[in-house]
C-alpha positions in Angstrom: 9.6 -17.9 21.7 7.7 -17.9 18.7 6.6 -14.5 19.0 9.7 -13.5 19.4 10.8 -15.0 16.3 7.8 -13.8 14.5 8.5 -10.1 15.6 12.2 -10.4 14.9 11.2 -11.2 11.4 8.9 -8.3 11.1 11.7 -5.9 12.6 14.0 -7.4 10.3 11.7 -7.2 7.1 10.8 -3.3 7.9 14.1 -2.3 8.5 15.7 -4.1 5.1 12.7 -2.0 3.3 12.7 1.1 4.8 16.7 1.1 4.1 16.0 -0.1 0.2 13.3 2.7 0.3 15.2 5.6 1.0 19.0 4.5 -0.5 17.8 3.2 -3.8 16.3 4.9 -6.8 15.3 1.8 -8.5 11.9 0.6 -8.6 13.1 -3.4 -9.7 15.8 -2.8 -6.3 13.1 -1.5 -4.2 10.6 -4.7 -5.0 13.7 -7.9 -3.7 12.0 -8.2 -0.4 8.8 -9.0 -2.2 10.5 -11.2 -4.7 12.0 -13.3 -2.0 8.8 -13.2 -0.2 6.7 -14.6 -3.4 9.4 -17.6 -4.1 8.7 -18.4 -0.2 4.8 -18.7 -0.9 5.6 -20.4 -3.9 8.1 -22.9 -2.1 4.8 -23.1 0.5 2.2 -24.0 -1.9 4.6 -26.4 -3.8 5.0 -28.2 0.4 1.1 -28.3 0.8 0.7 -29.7 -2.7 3.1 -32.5 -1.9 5.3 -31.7 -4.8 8.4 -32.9 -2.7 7.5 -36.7 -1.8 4.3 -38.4 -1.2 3.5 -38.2 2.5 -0.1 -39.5 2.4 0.3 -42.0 4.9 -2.0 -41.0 7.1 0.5 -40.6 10.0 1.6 -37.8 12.0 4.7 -37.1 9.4 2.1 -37.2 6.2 0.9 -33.9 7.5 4.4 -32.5 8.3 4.2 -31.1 4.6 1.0 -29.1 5.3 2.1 -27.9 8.5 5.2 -27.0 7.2 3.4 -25.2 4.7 1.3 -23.3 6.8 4.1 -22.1 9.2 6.1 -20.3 5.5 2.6 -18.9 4.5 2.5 -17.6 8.2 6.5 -16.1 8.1 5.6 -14.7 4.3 2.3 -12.7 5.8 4.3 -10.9 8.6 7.4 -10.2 6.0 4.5 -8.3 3.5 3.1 -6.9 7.0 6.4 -5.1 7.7 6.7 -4.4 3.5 4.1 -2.5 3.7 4.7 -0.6 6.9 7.7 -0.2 5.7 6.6 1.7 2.4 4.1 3.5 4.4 7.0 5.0 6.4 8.5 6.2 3.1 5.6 7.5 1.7 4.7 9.6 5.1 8.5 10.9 5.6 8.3 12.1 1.8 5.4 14.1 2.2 6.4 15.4 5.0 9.7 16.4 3.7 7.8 18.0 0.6 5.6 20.1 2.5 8.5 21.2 5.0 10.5 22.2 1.6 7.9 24.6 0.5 
């Protein structure tokens, strides 16, 4: 099940990209999928820093925010996995439309 989850989210990442990629001709348009993935880190580190409540009690639930954490850092890698892939795409398909052009 997780990997399933963890694939759908790649799928879903590449595919939002590769769409923004070749419809858009804005650079600032192109770059939402990483803004959204940066405020997700962000949201992680402010979770592992404990920024939310003090959960230092030494129980099972004081490391909930940590593993918490973890688990968005985790979900943010695979969405900048499929980014890139995604942009790779682009850049392949234009140079191959570039040279088949000539």
């Amino acid at each position: 099940m997780h990997l399933g989850i963890a694939i759908g989210l790649f799928i879903v990442s590449y595919l939002i990209q590769l769409l923004l990629c070749f419809k858009t001709k804005s650079t600032q348009t192109k770059l939402i999928p990483f803004y959204f993935g940066l405020a997700f880190a962000f949201f992680g580190l402010l979770m592992y820093a404990e920024i939310f409540g003090d959960m230092s009690t030494g129980s099972f639930v004081g490391n909930m925010h940590i593993l918490s954490a973890i688990i968005i850092w985790i979900a943010v890698l695979i969405i900048y996995i499929g980014l890139l892939l995604a942009k790779i795409t682009h850049i392949i398909a234009k140079a191959i439309q570039r040279r088949n052009d000539r």
